[in-house]
Backbone as a ProteinNet text record, in pm:
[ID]
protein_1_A
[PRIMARY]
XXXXXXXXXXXXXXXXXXXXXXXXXXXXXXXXXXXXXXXXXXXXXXXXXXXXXXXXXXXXXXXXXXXXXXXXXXXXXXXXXXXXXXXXXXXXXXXXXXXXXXXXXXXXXXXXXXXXXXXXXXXXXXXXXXXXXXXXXXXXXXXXXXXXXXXXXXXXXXXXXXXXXXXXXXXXXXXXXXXXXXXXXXXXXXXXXXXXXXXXXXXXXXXXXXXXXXXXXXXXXXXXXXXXXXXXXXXXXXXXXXX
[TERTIARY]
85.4	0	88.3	35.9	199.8	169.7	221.6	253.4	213.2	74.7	33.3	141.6	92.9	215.5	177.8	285.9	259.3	228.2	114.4	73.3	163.6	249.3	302.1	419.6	499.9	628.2	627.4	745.2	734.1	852.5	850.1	1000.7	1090.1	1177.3	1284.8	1353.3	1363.9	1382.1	1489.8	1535.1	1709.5	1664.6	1812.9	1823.7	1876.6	1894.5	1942.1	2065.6	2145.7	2301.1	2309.3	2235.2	2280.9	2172.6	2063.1	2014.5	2093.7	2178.1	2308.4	2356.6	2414.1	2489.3	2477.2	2319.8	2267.1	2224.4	2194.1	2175.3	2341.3	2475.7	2580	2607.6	2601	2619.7	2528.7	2404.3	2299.2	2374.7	2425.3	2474.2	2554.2	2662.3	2836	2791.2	2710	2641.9	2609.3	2521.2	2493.8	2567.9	2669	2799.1	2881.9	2869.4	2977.6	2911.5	2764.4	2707.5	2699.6	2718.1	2710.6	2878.4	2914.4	3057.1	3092.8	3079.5	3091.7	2952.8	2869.1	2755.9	2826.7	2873.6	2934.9	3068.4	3163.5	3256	3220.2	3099.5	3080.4	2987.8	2930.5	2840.3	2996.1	3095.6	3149.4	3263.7	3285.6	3335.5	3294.7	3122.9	3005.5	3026.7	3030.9	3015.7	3124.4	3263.2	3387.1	3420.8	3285.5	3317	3215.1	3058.3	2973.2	2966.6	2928.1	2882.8	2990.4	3124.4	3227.2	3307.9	3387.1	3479	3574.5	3522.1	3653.2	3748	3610.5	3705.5	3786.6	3720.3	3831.1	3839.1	3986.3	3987.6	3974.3	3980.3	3935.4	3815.5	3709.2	3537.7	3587	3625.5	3615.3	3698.3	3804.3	3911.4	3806.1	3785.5	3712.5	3592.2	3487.7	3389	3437.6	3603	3643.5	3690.3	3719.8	3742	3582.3	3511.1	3396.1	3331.3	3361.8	3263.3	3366.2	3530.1	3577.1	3551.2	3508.9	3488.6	3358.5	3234.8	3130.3	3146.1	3225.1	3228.3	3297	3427.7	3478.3	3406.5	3285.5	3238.1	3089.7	3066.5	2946.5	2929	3052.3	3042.9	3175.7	3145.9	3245.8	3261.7	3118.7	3062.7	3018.7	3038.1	2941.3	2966.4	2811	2827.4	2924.9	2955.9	3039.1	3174.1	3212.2	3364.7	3391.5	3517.9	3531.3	3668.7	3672.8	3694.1	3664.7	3518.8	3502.2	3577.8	3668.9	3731.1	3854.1	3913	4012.5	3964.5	3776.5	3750.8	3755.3	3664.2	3643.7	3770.3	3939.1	4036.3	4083.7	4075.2	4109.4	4072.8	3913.7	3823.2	3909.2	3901.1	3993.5	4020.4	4190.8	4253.5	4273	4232.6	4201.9	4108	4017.2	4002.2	4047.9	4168.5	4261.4	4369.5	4443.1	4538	4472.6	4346.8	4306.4	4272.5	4270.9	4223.7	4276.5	4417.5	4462.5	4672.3	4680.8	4798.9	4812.1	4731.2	4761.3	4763.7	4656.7	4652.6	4729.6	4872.5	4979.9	4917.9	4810	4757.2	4853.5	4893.3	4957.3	5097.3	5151.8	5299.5	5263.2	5169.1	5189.5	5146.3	5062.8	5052.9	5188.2	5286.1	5368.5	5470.6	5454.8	5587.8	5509.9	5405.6	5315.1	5346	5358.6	5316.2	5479.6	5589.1	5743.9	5707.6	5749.2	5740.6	5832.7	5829.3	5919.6	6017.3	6154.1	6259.7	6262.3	6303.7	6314.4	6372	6442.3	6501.5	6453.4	6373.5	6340.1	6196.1	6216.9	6129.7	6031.6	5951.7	5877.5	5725.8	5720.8	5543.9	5491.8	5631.8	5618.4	5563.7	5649.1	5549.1	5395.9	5407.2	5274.6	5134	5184.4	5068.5	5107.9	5222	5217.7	5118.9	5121	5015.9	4874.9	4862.2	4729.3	4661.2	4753.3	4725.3	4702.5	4811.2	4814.9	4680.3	4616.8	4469.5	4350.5	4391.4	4288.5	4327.8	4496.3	4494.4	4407.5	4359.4	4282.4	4133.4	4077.6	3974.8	4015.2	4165.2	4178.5	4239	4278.7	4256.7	4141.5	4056.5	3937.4	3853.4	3889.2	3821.8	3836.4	4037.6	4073.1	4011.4	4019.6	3944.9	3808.4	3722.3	3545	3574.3	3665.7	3661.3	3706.2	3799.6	3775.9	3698.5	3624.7	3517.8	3412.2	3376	3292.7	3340.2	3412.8	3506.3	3468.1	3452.4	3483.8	3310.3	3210.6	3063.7	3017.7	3091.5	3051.6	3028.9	3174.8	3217.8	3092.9	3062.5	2957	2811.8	2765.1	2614.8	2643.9	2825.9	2796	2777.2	2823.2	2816.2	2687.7	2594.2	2464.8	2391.8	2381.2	2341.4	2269.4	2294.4	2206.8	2157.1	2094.1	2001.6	1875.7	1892.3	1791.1	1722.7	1860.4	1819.3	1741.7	1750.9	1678.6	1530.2	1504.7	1409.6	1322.3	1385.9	1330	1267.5	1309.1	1254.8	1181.9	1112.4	1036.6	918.7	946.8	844.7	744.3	873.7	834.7	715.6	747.9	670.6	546.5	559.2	419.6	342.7	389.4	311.9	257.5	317.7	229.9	168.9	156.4	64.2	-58.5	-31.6	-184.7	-257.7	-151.8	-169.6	-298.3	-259.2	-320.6	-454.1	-421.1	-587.2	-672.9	-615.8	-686	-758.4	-698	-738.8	-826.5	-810.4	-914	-1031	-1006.5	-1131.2	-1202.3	-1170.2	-1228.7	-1217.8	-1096.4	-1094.1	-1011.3	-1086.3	-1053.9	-862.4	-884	-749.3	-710.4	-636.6	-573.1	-439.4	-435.8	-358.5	-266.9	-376.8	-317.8	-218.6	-246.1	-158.5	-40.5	-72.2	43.5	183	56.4	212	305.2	217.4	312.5	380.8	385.3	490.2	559.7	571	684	734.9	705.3	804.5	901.4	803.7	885.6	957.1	998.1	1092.9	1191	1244.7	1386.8	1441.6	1380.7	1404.8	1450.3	1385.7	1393.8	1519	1570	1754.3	1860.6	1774	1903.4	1897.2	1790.9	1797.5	1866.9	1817	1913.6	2090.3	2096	2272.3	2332.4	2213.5	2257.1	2284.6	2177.1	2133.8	2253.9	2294.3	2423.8	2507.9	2585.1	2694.1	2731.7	2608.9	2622.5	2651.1	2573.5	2550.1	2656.6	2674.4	2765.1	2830.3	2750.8	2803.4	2802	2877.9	2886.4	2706.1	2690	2552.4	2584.8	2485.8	2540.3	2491.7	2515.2	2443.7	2325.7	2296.7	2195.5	2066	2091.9	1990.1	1868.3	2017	1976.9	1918.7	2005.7	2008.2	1857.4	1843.1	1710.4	1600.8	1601.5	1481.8	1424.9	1509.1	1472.9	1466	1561.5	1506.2	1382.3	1339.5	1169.1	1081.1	1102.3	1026.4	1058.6	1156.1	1124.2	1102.3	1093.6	1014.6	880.7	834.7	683.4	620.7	732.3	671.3	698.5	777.8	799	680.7	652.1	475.9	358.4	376.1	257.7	235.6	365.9	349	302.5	378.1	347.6	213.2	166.8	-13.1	-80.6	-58.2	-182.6	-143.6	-4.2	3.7	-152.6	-181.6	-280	-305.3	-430.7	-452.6	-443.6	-506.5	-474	-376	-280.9	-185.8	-193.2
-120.4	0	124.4	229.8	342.4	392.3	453.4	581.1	699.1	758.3	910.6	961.6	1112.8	1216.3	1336.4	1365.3	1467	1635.2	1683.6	1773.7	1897.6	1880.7	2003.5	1969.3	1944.8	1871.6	2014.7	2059.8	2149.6	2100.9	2141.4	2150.8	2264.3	2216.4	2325.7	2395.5	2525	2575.4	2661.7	2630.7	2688.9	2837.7	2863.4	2994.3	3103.5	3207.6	3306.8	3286.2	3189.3	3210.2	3098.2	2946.6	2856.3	2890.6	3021.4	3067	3123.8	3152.9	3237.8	3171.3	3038.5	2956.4	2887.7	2851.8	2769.5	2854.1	2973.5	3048.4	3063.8	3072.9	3103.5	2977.9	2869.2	2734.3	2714.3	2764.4	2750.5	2904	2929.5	3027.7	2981.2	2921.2	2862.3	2797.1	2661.9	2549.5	2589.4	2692.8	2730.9	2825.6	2886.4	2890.6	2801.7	2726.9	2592.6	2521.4	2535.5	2445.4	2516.5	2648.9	2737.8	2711.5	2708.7	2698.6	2513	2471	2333.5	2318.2	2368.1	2351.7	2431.8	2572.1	2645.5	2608.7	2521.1	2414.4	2329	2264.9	2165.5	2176.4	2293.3	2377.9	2388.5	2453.2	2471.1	2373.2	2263.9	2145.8	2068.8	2075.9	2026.3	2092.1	2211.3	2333.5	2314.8	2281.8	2283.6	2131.5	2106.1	1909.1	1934.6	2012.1	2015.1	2148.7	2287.1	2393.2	2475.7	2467	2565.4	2517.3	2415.4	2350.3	2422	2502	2575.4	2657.9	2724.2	2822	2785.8	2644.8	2568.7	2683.8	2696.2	2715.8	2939.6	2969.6	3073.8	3123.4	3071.9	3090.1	3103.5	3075.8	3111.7	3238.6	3255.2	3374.2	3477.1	3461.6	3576.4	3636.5	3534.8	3578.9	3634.7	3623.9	3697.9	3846.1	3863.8	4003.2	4039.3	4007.2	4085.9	4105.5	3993.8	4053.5	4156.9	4184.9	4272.9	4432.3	4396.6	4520.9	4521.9	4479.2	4528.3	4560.3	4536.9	4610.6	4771.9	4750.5	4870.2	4982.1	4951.1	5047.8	5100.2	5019.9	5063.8	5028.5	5017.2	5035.8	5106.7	5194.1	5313.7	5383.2	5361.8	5344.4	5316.4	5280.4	5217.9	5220.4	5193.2	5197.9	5150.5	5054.8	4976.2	4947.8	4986.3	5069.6	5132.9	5260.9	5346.9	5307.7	5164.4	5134.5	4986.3	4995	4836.5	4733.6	4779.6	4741.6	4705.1	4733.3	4715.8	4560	4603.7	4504.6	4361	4401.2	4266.8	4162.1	4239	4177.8	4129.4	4216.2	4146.1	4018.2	4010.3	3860.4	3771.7	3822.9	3711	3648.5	3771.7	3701.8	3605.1	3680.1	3579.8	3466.5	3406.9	3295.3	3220.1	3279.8	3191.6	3143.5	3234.1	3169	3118.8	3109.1	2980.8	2863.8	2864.8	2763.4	2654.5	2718.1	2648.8	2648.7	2838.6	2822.4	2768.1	2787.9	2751	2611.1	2540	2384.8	2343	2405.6	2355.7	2304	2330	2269.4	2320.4	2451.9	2527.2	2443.9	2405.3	2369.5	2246	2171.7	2020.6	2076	2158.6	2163.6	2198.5	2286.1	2341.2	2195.5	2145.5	1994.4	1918.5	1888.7	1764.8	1849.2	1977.7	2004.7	1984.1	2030.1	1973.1	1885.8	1842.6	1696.7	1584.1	1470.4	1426.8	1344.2	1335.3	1287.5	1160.9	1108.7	932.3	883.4	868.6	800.4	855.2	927.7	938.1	898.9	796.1	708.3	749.6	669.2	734	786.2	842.9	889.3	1018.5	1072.5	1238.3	1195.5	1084.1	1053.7	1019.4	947.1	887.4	982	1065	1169.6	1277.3	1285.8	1386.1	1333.1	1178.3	1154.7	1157.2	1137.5	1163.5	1328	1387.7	1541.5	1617.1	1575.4	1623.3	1647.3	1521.5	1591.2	1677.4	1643.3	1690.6	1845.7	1911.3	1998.2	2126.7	2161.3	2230.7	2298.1	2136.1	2154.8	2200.3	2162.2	2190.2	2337.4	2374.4	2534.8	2635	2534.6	2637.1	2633.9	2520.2	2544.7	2626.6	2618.2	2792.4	2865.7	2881.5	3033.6	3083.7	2948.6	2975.3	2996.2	2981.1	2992.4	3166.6	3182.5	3371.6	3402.9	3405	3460.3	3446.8	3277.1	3292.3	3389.1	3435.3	3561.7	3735.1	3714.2	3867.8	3874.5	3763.7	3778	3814.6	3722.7	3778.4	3887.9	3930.9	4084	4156.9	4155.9	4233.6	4201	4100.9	4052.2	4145.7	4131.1	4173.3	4383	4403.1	4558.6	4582.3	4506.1	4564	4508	4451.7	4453.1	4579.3	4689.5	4828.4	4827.4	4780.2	4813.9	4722.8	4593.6	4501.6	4557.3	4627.3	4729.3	4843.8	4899.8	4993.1	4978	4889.8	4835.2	4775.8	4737.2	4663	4740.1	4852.6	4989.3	5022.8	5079.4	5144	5033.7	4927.6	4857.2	4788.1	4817.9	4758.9	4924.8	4976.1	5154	5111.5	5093.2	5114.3	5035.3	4849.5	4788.9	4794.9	4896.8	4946.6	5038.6	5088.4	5225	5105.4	5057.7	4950.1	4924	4840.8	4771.6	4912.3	4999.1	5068.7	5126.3	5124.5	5174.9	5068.1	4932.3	4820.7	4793.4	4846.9	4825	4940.7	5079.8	5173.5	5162.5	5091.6	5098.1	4963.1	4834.1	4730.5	4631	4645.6	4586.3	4397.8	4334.4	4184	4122.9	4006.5	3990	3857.9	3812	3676.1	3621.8	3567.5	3463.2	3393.5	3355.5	3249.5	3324.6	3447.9	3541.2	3540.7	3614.9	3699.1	3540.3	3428.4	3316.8	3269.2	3247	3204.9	3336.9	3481.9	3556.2	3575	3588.3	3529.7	3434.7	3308	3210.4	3237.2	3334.2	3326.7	3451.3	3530	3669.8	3590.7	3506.1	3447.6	3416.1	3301.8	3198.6	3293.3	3411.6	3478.4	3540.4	3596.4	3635.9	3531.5	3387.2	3314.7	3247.7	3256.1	3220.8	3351.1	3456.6	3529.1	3544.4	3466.3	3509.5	3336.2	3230.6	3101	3093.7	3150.5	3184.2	3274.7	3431.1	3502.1	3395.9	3371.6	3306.2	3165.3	3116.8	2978.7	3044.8	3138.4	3154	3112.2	3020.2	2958.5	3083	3206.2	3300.5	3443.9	3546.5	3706	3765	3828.9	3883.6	4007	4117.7	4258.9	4220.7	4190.3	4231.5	4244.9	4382.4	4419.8	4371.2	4264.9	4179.3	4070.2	4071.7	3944.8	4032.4	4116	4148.7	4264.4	4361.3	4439.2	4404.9	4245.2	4189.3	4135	4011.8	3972	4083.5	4223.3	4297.9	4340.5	4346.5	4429.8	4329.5	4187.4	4074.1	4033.5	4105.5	4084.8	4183.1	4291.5	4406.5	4415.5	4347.9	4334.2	4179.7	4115.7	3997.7	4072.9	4154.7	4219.9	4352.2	4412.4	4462	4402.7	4298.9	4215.9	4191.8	4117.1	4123.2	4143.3	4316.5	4378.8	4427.4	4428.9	4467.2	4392.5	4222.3	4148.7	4110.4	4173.6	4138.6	4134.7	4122	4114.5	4218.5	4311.7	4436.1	4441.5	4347	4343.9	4264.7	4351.5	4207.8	4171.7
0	0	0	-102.4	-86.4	9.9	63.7	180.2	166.1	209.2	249	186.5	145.2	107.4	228.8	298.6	328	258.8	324	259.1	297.2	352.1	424.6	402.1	328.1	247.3	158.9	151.5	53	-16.3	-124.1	-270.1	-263.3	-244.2	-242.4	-385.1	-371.5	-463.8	-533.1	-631.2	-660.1	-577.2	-555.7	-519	-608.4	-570.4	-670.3	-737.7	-640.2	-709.1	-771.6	-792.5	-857.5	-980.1	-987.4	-1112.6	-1185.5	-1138.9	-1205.1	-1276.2	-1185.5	-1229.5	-1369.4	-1357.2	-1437.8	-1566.6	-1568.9	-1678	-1733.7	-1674	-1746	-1783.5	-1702.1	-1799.5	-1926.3	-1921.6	-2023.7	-2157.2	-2137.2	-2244.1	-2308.5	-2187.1	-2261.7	-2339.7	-2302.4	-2369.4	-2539.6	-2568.4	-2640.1	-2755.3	-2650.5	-2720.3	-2775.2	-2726	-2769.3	-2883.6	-2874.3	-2958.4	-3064.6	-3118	-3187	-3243.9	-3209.1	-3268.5	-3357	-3271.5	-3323.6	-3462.9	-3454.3	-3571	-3716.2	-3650.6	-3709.8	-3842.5	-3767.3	-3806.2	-3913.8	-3824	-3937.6	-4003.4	-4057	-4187.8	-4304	-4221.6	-4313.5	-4367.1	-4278.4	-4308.3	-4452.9	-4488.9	-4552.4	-4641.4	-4576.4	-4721.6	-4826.9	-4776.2	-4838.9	-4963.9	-4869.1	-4975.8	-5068.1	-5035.7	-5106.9	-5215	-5162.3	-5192.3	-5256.8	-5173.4	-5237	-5196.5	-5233.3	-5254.2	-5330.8	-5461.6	-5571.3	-5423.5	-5335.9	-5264.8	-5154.8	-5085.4	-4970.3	-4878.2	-4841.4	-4734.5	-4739.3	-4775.6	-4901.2	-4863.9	-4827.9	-4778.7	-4628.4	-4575	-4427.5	-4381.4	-4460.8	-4456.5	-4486.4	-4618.2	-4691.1	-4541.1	-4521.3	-4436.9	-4335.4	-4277.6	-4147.2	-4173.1	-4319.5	-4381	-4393.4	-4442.4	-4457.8	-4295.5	-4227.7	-4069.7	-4025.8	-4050.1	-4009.6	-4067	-4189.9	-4310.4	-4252	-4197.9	-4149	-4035.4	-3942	-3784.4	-3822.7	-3878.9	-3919.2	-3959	-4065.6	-4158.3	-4050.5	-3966.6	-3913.7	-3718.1	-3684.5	-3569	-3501.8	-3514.3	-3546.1	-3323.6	-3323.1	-3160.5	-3117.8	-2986.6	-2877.6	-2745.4	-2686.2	-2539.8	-2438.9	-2501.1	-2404.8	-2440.4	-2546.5	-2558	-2666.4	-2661.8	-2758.8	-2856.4	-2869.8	-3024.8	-3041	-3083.6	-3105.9	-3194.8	-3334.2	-3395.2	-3333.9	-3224.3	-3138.9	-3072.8	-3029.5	-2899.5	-2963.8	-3103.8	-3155.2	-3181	-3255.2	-3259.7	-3143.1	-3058.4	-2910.8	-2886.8	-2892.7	-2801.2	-2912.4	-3080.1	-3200.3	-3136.9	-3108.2	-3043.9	-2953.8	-2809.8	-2697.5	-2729.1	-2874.4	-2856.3	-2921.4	-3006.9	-3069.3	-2976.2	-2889.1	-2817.5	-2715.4	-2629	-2542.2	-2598.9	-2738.8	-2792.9	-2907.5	-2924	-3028.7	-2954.6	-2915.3	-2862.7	-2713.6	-2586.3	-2505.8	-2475.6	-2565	-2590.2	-2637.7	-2727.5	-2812.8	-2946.4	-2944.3	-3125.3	-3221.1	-3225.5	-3319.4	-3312.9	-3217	-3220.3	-3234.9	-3243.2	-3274.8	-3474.9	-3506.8	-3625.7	-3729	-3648.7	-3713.9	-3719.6	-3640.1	-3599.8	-3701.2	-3729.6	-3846.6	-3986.8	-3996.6	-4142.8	-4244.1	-4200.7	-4259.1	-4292.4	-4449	-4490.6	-4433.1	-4403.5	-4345.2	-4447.8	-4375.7	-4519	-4531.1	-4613.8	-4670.1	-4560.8	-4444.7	-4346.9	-4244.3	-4225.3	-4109.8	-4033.3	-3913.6	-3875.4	-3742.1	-3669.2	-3567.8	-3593.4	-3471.9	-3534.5	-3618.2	-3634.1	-3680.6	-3847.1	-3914.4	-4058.7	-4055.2	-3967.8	-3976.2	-3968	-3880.2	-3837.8	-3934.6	-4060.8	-4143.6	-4207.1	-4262.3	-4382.4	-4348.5	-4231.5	-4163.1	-4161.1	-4121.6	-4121.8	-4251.9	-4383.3	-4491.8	-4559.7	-4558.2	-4631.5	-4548.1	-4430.5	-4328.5	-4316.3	-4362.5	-4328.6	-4323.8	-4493.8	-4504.6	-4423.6	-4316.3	-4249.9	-4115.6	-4077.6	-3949.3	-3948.4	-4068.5	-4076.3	-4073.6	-4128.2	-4151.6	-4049.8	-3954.7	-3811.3	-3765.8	-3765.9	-3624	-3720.4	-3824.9	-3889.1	-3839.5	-3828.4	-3807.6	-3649.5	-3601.7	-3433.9	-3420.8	-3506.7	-3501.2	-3530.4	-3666.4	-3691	-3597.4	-3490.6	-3438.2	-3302.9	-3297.5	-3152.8	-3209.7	-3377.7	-3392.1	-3401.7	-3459.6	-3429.2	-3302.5	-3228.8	-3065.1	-3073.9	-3063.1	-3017	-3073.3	-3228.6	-3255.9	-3187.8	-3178.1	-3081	-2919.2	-2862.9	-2709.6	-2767	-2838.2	-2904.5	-2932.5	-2990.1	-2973.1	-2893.3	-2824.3	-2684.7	-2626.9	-2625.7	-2576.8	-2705.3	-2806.1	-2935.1	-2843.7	-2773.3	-2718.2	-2635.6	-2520.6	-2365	-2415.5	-2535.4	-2567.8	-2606.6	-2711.5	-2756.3	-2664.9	-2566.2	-2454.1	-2333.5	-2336.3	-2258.1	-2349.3	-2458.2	-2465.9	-2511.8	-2521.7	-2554.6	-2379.6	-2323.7	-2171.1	-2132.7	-2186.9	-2116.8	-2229.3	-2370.5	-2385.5	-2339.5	-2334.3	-2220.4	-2142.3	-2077.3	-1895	-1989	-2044.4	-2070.9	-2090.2	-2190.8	-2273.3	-2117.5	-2044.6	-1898.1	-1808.7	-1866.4	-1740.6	-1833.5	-1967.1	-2025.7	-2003.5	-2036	-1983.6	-1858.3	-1756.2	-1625.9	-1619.9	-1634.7	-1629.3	-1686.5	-1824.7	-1902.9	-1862.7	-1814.4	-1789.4	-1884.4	-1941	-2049	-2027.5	-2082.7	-2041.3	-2042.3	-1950.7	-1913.3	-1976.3	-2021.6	-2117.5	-2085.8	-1950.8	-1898.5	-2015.5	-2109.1	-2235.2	-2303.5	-2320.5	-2426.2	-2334.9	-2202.4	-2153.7	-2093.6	-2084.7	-2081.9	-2188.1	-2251.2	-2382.3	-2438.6	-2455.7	-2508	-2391	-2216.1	-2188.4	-2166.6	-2211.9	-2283.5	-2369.3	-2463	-2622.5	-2633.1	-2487.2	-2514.9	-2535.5	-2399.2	-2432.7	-2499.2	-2557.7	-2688.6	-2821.5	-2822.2	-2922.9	-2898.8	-2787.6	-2807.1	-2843.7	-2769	-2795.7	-2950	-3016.6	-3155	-3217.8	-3200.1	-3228.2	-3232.6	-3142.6	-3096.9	-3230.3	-3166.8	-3269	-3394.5	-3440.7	-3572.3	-3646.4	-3585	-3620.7	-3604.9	-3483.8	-3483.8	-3570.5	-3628.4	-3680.1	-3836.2	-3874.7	-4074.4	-4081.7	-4237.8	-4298.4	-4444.5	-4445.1	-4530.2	-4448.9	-4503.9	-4451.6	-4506.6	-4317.4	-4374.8	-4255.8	-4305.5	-4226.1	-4100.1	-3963.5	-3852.9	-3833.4	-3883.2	-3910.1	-3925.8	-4000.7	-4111.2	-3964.6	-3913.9	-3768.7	-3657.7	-3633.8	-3485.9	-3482.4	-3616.8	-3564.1	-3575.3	-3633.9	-3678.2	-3584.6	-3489.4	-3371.5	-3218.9	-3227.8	-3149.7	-3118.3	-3299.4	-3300.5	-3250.4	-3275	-3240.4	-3064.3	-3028.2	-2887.5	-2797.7	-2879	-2809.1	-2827	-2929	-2919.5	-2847.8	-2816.7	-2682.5	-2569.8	-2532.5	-2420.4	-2426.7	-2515.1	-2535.4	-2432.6	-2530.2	-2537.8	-2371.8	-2365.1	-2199.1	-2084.5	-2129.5	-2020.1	-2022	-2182.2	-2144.9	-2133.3	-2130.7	-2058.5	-1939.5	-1870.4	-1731.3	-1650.4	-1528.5	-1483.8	-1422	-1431.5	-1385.9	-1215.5	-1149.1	-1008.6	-892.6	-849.2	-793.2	-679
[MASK]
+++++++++++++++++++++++++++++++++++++++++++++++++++++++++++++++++++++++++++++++++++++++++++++++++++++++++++++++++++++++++++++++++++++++++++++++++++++++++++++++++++++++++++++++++++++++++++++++++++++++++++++++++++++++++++++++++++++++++++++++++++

């Protein structure tokens, strides 16, 4: 026979700091998974789609996301030379990721051809490496580009904070003609668009960081702003008139 539940048992509930926690692990995650998808679009791409250009398509796209930060982010809130910031993160995620791991010095030791008498594992892993080289270049490449995209997604960042304030103000305005005038309340609406604010930045950030070709910023980032300033609208005007 099971066992009574107590009614007075309560569930314990994360606290503020392992929400922290769990939202910055839920980002990295998504970072990571953004990068590795990223890779192997263009891994695919190089055997299937544009192969003439090899390793050529991934260079090129890190000149054009640099020729689009240059030409149109000239400023911003959160520092006064973004073309500086973006080479920086490059950087820093090329050397945590290729130099501090020694990838680069095991690549530079595999790529010398090796001579007719000379024995060990340094041939073996040349002939292994030789055809693969091209992809394991164009990885570190998609791994800058996916550092100098960042940089541009964390740069507009106050385009979201902005959008996100005035759409949060006309909300309460709707919120309060609603409540004055008697106007009906929709639980159904106001749950499901905040569900769907979130989801909508982080497809946003996936979606940029993954494209397998150069597209302006722009194209991504004000489209899903406007779409989450009008769930953040929506919101706030079917919040519930009495609390």
């Amino acid at each position: 026979m099971a066992e009574p539940t107590d009614p007075r048992r309560t569930v314990a509930r994360p606290g503020i700091f392992s929400r922290v926690l769990t939202g910055i692990a839920q980002c990295l995650k998504w970072l990571f998974l953004s990068l590795l998808f990223s890779i192997l679009v263009e891994w695919v791409g190089m055997v299937f789609w544009w192969e003439e250009q090899g390793l050529d398509h991934s260079r090129q796209m890190l000149v054009n996301e640099l020729r689009f930060l240059g030409a149109d982010f000239n400023r911003s809130l959160l520092t006064a030379h973004p073309m500086q910031f973006a080479r920086d993160l490059s950087d820093q995620f090329y050397q945590a990721a290729f130099e501090w791991t020694r990838i680069v010095d095991l690549i530079q030791w595999m790529t010398p051809a090796p001579s007719a008498e000379e024995s060990g594992i340094r041939p073996v892993l040349y002939r292994v490496y030789q055809p693969a080289s091209e992809f394991v270049l164009s990885a570190m490449q998609i791994t800058q580009l996916f550092a100098v995209r960042l940089a541009v997604l964390t740069l507009a960042t106050p385009v979201f904070g902005l959008f996100t304030l005035v759409a949060l103000v006309d909300g309460l305005v709707q919120r309060d003609l609603r409540r004055w005038g008697g106007g009906r309340e929709s639980s159904f609406v106001y749950h499901y668009t905040k569900k769907a604010a979130i989801p909508l930045i982080i497809m946003a950030w996936v979606l940029y960081l993954a494209l397998p070709f150069s597209l302006h910023p722009s194209w991504i980032i004000l489209p899903f702003a406007l779409a989450f300033a009008f769930a953040v609208t929506i919101t706030a005007s079917t919040f519930k008139k009495y609390l």
